[in-house]
C-alpha positions in Angstrom: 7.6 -13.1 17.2 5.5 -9.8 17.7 2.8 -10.6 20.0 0.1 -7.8 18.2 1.0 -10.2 14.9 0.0 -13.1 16.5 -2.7 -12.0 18.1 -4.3 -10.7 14.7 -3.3 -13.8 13.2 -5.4 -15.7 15.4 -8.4 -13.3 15.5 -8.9 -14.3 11.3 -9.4 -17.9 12.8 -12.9 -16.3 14.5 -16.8 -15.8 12.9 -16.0 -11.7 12.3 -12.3 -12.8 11.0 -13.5 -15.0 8.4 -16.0 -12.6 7.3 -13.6 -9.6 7.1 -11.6 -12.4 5.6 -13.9 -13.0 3.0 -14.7 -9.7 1.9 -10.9 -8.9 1.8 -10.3 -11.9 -0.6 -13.6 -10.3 -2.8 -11.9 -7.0 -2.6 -8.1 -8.1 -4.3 -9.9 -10.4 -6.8 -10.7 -6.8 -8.2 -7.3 -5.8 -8.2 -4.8 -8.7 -8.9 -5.5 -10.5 -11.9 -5.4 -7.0 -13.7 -1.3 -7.4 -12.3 0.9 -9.0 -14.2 4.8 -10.1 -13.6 7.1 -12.9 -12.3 6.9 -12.8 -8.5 3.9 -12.1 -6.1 4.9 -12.2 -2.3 2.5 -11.2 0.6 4.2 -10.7 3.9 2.4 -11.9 6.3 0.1 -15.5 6.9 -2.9 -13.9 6.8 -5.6 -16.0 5.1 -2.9 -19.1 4.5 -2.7 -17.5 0.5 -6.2 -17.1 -0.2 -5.8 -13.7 -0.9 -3.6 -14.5 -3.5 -5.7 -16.9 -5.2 -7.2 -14.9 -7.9 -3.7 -13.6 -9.0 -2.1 -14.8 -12.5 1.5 -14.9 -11.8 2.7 -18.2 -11.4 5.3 -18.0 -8.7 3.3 -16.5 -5.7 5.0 -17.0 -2.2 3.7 -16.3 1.3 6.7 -14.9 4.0 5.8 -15.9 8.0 7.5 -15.4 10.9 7.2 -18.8 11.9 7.1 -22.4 10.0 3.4 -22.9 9.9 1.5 -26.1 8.2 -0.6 -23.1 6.1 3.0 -22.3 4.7 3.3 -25.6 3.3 1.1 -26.2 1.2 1.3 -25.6 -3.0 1.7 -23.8 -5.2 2.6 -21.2 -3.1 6.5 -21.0 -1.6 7.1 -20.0 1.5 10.0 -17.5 3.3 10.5 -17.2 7.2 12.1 -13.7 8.0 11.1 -11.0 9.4 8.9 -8.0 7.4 11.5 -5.0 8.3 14.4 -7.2 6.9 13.2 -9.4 4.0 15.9 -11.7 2.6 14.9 -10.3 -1.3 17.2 -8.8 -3.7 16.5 -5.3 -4.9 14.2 -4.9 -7.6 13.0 -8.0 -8.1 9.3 -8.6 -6.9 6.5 -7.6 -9.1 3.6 -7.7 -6.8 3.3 -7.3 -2.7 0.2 -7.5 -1.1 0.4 -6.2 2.8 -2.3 -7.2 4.6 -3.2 -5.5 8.0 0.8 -5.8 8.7 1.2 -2.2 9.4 -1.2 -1.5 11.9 0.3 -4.1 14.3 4.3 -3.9 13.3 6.9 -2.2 15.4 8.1 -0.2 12.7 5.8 0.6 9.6 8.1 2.6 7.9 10.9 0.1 7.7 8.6 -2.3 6.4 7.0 0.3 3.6 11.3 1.1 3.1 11.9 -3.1 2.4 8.9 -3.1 0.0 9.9 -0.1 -1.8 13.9 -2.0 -2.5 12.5 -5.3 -3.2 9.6 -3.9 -5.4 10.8 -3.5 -9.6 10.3 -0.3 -11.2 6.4 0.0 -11.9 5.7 -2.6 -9.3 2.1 -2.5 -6.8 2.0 -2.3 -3.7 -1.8 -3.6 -2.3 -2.0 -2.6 2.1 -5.6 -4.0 3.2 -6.0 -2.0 6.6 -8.5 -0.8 9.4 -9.8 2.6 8.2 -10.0 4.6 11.5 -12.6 6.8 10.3 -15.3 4.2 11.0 -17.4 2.6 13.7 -14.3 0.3 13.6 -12.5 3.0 14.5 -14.4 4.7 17.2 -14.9 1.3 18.6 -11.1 1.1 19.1 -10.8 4.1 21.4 -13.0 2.0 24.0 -11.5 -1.4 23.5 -7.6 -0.8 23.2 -6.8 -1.0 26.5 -8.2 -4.8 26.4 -4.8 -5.2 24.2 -6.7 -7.6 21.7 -6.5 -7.8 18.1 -8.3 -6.2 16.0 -8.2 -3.0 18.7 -4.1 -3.6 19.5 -3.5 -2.3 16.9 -2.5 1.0 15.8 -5.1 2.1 12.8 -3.3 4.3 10.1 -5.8 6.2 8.4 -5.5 6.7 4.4 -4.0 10.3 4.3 -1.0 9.5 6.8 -0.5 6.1 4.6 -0.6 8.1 1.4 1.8 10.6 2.7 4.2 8.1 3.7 4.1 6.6 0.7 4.5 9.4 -1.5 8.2 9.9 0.9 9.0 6.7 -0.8 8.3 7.6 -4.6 4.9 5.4 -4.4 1.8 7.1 -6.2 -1.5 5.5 -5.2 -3.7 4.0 -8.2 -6.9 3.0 -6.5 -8.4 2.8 -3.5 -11.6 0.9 -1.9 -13.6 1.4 1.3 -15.6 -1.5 2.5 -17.0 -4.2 5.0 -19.6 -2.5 7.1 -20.1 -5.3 9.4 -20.5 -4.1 13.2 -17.7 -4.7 15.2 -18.7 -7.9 17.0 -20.5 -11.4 16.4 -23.9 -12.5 17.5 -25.5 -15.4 16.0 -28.9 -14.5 17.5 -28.7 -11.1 16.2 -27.5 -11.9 12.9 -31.1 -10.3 10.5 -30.6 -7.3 12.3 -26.9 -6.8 12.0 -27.7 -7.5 8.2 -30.1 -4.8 7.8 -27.8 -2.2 9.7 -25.0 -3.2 7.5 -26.8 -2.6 4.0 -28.2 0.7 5.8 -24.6 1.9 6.5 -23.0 0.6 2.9 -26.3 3.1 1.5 -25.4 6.1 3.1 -21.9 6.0 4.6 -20.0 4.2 2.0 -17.0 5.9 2.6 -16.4 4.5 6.6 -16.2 1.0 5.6 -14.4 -0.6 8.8 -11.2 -2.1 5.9 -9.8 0.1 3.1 -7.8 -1.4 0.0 -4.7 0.9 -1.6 -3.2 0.2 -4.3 0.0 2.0 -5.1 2.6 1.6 -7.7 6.6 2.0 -7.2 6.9 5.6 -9.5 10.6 5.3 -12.1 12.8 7.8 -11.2 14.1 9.3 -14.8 17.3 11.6 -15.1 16.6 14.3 -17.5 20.0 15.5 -18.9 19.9 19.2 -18.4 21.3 21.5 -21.7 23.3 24.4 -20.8 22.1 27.6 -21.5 24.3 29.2 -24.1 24.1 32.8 -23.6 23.0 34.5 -27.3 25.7 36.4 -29.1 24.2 40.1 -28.4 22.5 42.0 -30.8 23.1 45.2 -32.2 20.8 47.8 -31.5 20.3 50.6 -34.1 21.9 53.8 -32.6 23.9 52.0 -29.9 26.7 52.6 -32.2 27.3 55.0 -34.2 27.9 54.6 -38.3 28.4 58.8 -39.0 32.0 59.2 -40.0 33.5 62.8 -40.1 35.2 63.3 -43.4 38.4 65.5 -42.4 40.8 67.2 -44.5 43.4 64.9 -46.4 47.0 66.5 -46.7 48.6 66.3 -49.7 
């Protein structure tokens, strides 16, 4: 199993995941039960399916690299298969949420290409991921070398994510910026960190630390092309001439 997945797997489990977690799971409830369809999937164990809870498709399922007890459980089912090669027929999933799988994959674009066959015609894509135009962000550039999630990870930001998905015939619907937490946990400074937080949602609202995109799979329609008959020509006046020379008859 990629070791950057299940190192940001575990990092939900702490105080600041829970919280991101939290505000994530506020986030989609915006989003999903405005969704409708046969078949919501999210790749990745992220949250254990809370994310998913405010959905109103019935058959939601959760894919993992890994059996896990959080797989288990109802009503959600569960797949175990890698996110660059899911084990889903074309065209047949509604809904996918993506959360933070991106960032920490080997190979992003396969996983958007999967999504893109397994999706139907009009289906959403929802990618929650770390918005590297924040303090988030700039926090990153001092802490990757530690090679521990959340700063493993390789932050996309929004205009290389909508450019790849608009390669895949995806046009983005919506988008949110949010979660100004700081980028660590301190119980003993937990009033201040408050009061910095509303100060930055005030007046930066657009470097939230986690952005949420929602794109939807565009139909592709073949327009029959008619051929372009070229017009019978017109006459012009004078082009031709209509004066006729009367000349002698002989008898």
């Amino acid at each position: 199993m990629n070791s950057r997945l299940t190192q940001i797997y575990r990092w939900f489990d702490t105080p600041l995941g829970q919280r991101l977690l939290a505000a994530e799971s506020e986030a989609i409830q915006t989003v999903l039960p405005r969704l409708f369809g046969y078949h919501l999937i999210q790749v990745g164990q992220i949250g254990d399916g809370g994310l998913l809870e405010s959905s109103r498709i019935r058959h939601r399922c959760l894919l993992g690299q890994q059996p896990s007890p959080s797989l288990m459980n109802p009503p959600y089912s569960s797949v175990f298969a890698l996110p660059e090669a899911l084990p889903l027929a074309a065209d047949s999933i509604d809904v996918v949420v993506l959360p933070h799988i991106l960032e920490f994959a080997e190979d992003p674009h396969e996983i958007l290409r999967e999504i893109e066959r397994v999706l139907i015609p009009e289906g959403h894509l929802l990618i929650l991921g770390f918005n590297p135009i924040s303090l988030w962000g700039i926090s990153r550039w001092f802490l990757a070398q530690r090679q521990q999630a959340p700063w493993c990870g390789r932050f996309l930001s929004l205009s290389r994510l909508k450019d790849w998905l608009a390669l895949l015939g995806f046009e983005v619907v919506e988008q949110q910026v949010f979660f100004f937490a700081m980028p660590f946990h301190h119980d003993h400074l937990k009033q201040y960190m408050v009061f910095l937080e509303n100060l930055a949602h005030r007046w930066t609202s657009h470097l939230g630390a986690v952005y949420l995109l929602v794109a939807k799979k565009r139909v592709t329609t073949l327009i029959p092309i008619k051929p372009r008959w070229q017009p019978q020509p017109a006459l012009v006046p004078g082009a031709i001439g209509t004066h006729f020379e009367n000349h002698p008859t002989h008898d």
